[in-house]
N, C-alpha and C positions, 0 to 999 in steps of 0.2 A: 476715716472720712469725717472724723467731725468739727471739721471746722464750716461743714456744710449746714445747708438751712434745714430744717423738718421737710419741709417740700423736694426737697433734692433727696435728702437720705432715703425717705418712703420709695423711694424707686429704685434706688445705686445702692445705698448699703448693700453687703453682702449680695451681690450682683455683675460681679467681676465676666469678662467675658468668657465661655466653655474655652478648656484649655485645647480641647480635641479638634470643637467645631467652628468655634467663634461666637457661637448663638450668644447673643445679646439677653434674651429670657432663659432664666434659670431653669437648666432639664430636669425631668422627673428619671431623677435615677432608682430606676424599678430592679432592686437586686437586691439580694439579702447579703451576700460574701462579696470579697474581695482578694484579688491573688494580691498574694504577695510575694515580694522579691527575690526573697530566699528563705530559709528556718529563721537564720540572724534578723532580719528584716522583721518575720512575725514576732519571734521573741522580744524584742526592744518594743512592739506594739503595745501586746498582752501584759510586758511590767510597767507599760506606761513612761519608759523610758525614752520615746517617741511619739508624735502626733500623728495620727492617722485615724485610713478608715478600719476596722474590720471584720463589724457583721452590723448589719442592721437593725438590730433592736437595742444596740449602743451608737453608733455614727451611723450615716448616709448625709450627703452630700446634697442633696437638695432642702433634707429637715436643715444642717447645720447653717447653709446660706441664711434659711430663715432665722435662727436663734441670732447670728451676727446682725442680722436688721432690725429686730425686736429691742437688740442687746445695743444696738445705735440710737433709736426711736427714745429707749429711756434712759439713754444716759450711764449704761452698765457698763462693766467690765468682762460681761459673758453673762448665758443665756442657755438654757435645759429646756431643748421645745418638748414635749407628751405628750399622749393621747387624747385629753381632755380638760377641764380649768379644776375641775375634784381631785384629778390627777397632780396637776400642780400644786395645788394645796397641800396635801400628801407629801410630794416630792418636796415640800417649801421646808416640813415641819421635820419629814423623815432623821433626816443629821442629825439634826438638836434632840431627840429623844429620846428615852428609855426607860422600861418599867418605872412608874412611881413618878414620871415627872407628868409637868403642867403647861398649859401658854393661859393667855386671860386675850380673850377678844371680846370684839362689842358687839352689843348683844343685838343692831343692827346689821342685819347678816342675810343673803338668802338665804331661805329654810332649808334648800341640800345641804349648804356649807353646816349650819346651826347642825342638820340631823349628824351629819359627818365628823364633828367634833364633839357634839353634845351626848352622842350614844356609839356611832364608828368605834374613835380609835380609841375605846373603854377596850377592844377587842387587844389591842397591843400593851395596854396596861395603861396611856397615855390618860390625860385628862384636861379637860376646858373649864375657865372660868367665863359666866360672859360678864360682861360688864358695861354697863351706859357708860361713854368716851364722852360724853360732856358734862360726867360727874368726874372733874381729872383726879381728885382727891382720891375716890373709889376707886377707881384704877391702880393707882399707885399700892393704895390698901393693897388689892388683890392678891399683888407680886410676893411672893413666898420664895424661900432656897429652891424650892423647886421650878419654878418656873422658866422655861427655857427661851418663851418667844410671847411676842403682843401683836395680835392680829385684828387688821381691820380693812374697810373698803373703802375708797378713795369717796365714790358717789355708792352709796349702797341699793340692794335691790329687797326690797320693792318700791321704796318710798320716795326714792332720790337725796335721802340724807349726806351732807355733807359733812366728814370728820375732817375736825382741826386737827390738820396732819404734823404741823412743826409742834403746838403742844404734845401731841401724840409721844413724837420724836423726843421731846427734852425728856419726859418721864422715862424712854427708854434708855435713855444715853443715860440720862441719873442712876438707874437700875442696870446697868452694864447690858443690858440685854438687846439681842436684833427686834425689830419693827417691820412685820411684812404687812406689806397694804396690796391687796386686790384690786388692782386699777382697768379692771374689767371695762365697766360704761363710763371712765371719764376717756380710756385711753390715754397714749400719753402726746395727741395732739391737745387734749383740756386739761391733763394735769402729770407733771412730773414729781414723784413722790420721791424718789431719790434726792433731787437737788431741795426738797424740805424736810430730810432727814430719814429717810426711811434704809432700813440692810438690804430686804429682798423687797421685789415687785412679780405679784404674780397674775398672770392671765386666763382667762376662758378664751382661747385665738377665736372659736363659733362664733361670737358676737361682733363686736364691733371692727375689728382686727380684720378678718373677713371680710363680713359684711352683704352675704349674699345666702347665708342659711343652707349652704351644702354641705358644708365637712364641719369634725368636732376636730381639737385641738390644742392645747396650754402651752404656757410656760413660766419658768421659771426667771427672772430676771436678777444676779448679786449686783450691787454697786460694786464689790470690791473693799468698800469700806469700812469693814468691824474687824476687828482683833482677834480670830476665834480663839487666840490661846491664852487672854488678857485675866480671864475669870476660871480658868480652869475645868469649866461647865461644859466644854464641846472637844469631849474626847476624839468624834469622830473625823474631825476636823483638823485638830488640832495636836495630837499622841499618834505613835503609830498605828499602821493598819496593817491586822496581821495578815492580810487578804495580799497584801501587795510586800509581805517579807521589812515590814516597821516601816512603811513610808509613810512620811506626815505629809499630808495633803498642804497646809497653810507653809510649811517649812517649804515645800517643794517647787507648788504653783503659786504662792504669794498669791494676791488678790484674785484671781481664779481658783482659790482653793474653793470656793463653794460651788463653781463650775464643773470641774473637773470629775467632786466628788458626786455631783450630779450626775455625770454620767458611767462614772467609773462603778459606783456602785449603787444608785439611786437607780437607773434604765437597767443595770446588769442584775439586778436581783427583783426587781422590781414590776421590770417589763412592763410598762407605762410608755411603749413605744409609740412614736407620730407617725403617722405612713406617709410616704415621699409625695405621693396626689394630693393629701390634704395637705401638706407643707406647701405644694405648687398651688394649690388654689388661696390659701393665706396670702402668699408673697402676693400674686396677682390684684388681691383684695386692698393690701397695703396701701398698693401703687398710689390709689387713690382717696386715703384715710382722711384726709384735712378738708378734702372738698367733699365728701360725705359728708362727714363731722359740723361742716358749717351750714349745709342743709337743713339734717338733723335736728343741731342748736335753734337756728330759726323759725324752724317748723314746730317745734317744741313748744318755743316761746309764744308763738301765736297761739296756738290752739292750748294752751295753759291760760293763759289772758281769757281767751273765751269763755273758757268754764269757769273762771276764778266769778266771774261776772252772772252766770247762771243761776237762777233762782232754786232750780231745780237739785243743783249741789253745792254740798253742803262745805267744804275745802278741796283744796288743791295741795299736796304736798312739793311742787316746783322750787326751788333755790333762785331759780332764775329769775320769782316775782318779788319785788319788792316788800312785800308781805311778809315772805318768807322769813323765819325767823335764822335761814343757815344762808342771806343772803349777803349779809357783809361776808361772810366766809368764804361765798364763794368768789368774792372780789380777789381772795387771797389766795384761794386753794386752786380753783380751777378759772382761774380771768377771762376766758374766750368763751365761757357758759357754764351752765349748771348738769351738761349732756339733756337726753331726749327720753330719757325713763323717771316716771313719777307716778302715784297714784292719787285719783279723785273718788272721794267718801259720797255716794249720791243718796238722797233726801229717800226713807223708805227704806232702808237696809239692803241685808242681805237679797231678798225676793227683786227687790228693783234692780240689782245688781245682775243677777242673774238673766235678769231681761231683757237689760242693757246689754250685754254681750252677746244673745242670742240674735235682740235685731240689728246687729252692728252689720255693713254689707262692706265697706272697705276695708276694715280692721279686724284680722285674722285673728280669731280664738287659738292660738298658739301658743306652748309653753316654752318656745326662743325668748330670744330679746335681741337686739343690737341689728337686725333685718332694715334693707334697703325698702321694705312692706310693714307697714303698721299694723301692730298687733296687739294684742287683747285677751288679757287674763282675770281670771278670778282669782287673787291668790290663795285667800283660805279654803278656797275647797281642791287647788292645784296642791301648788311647785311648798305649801308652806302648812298644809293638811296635817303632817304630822306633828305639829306643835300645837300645845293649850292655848286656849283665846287670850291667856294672858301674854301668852309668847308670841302666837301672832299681832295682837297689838304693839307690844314693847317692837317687834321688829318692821312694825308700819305696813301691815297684812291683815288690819281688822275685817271680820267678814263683810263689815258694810263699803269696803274700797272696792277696785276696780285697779289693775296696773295698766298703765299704754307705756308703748315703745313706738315713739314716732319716726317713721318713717322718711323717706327724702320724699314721696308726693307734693302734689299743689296742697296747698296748707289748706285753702278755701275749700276743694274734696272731700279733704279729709275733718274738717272743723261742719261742715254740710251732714257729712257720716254722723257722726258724735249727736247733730241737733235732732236727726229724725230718729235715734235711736233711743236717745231719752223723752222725745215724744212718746215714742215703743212703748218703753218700759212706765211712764209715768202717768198713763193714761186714763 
């Protein structure tokens, strides 16, 4: 389907009619097993010598519709949906890894992810460099024999940082290495990292993708388009697998080689499964991404203007204000907006901060993000508590900010909230 628009795919991708019933909305198929045909039938499954279903913590039929729409939406060649966007993360890096190796990402990160890399996968032997992406020089530095992957976020959380994603890409492409970008809060209705150079695109589905704050969800997105067997570095990939009797993944499934091995051995050892209801509440959420999205942007905008304007604080970190020092970039990276997540630094620190969010009455003290409801965080004492104030500053989390996730409401409601609550607080 791609020769269709964003608008049409968000609905039709991977949406084909039930072959049983007709149903036009994709069922929740609630089953763990599946018969099969005969021994012969399951055997050619289990060697992967065939496509099929057959247990659910590797395939089901309502996740995979999903991962084909995902896998539409950005432009991929296939798509590994999860349980979670930590999960994807995980499942992004798991191939490329092994004792003693590295990735280098920016040091602009949510504090999960930073905690995840930064102290996690020390447990596997793996290891993180982080590094400021708009030092490209330091970046490059970074890259050592070891290093298997370069990670970063499209628009990052907390701040609303935008990485220059095709510089990103040339250093990677220079360094033979993949480039996964986390395009969580731009989506890939604001930004296609794929078509500016990126290998994999990974998701949080919970946020924006969604869109409605019920179910958790990830995935994994390949283009298709790196070499794994170019550098010799992605054995897993690219040599045989003894698991499947010396089958080379890239040799077999060509550009779905990182799909496959996604699910073939990434979900089957892993279990980092998506359950069929949250796969059906995503797809449902999709249908209507762009017109969220352009709500979202708008509502954003306005109520960033307002503050940027208030005496009472002190910046605004929005992309979408002219100010903004990541605002040409965003003309480049994300052209239809800067998305609806940023935070404002208010006059009085940390104490006023905390004041502010207690008298807030429309904007939910929530540690979501990407909600059709506007919400409200403190990060350093949340979601980014376990980093030094030097980390949460480098990562745009200093105690004296504040994160919003704007909402699709009337903007003038929600900009009304904001005024009497820094009254609250500033009193």
């Amino acid at each position: 389907m791609s020769d269709y628009s964003f608008d049409t795919l968000q609905i039709h991708a991977g949406a084909a009619p039930d072959p049983a019933t007709g149903a036009v909305q994709v069922p929740i198929y609630q089953t763990t097993g599946y018969r099969f045909k005969d021994a012969a039938h399951a055997a050619r499954l289990f060697g992967l010598q065939e496509v099929g279903f057959i247990y659910s913590r590797l395939t089901n039929p309502t996740v995979a519709r999903l991962a084909d729409r995902v896998a539409a939406l950005e432009g991929g060649a296939g798509a590994v949906c999860c349980s979670s966007g930590h999960a994807a993360q995980i499942m992004a890096i798991f191939p490329l890894m092994a004792p003693g190796l590295n990735i280098v990402a920016s040091s602009r990160l949510y504090g999960g992810t930073m905690t995840q890399f930064g102290s996690t996968i020390k447990r596997f032997g793996w290891s993180c460099k982080f590094v400021d992406f708009d030092d490209l020089a330091a970046l490059e530095a970074a890259v050592d024999e070891n290093t298997r992957a370069i990670f970063c976020e499209s628009i990052s959380n907390p701040a609303g940082y935008i990485t220059d994603i095709p510089a990103v890409a040339k250093i990677a492409q220079k360094v033979g290495l993949p480039l996964i970008v986390d395009n969580t809060l731009a989506t890939p209705w604001l930004c296609r990292p794929i078509e500016l150079g990126a290998t994999l695109v990974v998701h949080s589905l919970t946020k924006y993708m969604t869109g409605n704050g019920t179910v958790t969800g990830g995935a994994v997105i390949d283009s298709g388009n790196f070499d794994w067997a170019a550098s010799g570095k992605f054995p897993s990939l690219a040599a045989p697998e003894p698991a499947y009797h010396g089958l080379n993944f890239q040799e077999t499934f060509g550009k779905l080689a990182f799909t496959f091995h996604g699910i073939a051995i990434g979900l089957r050892d892993l279990g980092m499964t998506m359950n069929p209801q949250g796969a059906h509440y995503t797809l449902m959420g999709i249908e209507t991404l762009s017109l969220r999205m352009q709500k979202h942007v708008a509502n954003a905008q306005a109520v960033a203007e307002f503050l940027e304007k208030d005496p009472r604080v002190d910046y605004v970190t929005y992309g979408g204000l002219a100010a903004s020092p990541w605002h040409e970039r965003m003309t480049r990276v994300c052209p239809k907006g800067a998305g609806a997540l940023y935070t404002v630094a208010l006059k009085g620190g940390y104490g006023t901060c905390v004041k502010f969010v207690d008298a807030l009455k429309l904007f939910a003290n929530v540690a979501n993000l990407g909600d059709a409801r506007s919400l409200v965080s403190h990060s350093a004492s949340t979601t980014h508590s376990q980093l030094t104030e030097e980390q949460q500053i480098a990562a745009g989390a200093a105690p004296n900010v504040v994160r919003l996730s704007i909402g699709i409401e009337d903007a003038k409601d929600l900009i009304a909230d904001l005024d009497q609550a820094l009254t609250a607080a500033t009193a």
